[in-house]
C-alpha positions as CSV (number, residue, x, y, z in Angstrom):
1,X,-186.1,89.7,111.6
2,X,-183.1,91.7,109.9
3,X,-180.5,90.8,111.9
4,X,-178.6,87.9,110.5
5,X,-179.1,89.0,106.5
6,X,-175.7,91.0,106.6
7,X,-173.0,89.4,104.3
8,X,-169.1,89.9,105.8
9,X,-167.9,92.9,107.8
10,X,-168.9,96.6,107.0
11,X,-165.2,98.2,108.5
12,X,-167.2,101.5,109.0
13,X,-167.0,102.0,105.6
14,X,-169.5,102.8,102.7
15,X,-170.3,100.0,100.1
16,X,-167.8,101.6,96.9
17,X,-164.9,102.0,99.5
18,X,-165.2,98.3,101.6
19,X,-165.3,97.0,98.0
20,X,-162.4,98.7,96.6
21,X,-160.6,98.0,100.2
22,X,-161.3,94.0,99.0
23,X,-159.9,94.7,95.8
24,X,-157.0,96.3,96.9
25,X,-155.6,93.6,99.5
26,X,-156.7,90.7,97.0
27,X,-154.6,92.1,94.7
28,X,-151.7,92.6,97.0
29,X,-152.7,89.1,98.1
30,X,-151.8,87.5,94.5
31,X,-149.1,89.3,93.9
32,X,-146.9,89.0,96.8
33,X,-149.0,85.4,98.6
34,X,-148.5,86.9,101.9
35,X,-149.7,90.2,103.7
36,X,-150.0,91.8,106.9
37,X,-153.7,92.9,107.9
38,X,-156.2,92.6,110.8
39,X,-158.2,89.3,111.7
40,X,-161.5,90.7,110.4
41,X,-160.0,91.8,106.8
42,X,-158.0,88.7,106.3
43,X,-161.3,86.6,107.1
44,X,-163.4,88.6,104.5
45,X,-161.1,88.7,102.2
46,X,-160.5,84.4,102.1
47,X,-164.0,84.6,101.5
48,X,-163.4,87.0,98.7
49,X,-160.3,85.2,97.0
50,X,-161.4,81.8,97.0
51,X,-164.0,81.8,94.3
52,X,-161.4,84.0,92.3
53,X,-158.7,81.2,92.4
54,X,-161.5,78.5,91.7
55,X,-162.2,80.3,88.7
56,X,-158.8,80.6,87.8
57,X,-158.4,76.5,88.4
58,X,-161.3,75.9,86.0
59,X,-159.8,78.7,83.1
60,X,-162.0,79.0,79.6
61,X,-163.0,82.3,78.6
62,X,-166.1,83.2,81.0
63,X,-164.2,82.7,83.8
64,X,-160.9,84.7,82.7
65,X,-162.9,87.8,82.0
66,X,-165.3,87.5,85.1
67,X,-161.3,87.4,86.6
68,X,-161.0,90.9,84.6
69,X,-164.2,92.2,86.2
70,X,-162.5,92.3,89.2
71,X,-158.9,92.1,88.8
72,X,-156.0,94.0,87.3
73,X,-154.5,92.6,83.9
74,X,-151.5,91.7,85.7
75,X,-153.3,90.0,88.6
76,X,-155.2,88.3,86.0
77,X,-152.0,86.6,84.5
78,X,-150.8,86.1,87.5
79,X,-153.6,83.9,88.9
80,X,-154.1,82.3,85.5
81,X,-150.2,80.7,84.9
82,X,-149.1,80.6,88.4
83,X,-151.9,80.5,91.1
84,X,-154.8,78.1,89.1
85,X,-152.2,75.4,88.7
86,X,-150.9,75.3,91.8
87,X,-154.4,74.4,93.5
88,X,-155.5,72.5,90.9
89,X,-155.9,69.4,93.3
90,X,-157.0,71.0,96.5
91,X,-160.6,71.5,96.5
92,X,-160.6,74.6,98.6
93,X,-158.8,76.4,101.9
94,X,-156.4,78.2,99.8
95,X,-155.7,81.1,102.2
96,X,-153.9,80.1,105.9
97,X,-154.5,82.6,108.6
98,X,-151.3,83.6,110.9
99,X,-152.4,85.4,114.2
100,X,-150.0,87.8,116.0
101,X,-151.2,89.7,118.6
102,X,-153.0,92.9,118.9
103,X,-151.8,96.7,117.6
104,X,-150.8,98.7,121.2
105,X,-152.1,101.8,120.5
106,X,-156.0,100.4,119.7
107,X,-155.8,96.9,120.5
108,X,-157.0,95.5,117.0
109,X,-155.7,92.3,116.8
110,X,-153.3,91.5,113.6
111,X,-151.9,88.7,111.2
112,X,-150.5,87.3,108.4
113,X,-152.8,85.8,105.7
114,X,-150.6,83.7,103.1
115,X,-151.5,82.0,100.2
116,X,-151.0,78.1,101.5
């Protein structure tokens, strides 16, 4: 059966745009360590960052320009000189997930996902 094969959330959106959606608020994520989304984005999106600050913690070249794939130059320096260090003795659970409450008008339910 087909029903468990799906990886992470679709948000109603096509492939191209869920992608650049993950790109967008991992990006925000690294450069401010703290942002305000819904439950379901934040929990994709640990899943998408934590490889991302893995690779930064290892460094070498391979893993800086797999970083460049996906990241913006200034992301990129970002995670390399300030990020990678940081968790260079934590083996994982970089992200901490903040609930608030739900949205009034549709009842989605929001929080705060930091950096830890």
């Amino acid at each position: 059966m087909k029903h468990q094969n799906r990886k992470g959330r679709k948000f109603g959106r096509v492939k191209k745009v869920r992608k650049a959606l993950l790109k967008s608020l991992s990006v925000a994520l690294i450069d401010r360590g703290r942002i305000r989304t819904t439950q379901a984005k934040a929990k994709d999106l640990a899943k998408v960052i934590a490889p991302l600050i893995t690779k930064a913690k290892k460094g070498g070249l391979a893993n800086i320009r797999m970083l460049a794939k996906f990241l913006p130059p200034k992301s990129v320096a970002k995670i390399i000189k300030d990020i990678g260090p940081k968790y260079q003795s934590r083996q994982g659970g970089y992200t901490r997930i903040i609930k608030l409450g739900e949205i009034r008008k549709d009842g989605a339910r929001m929080c705060y996902i930091e950096l830890v």
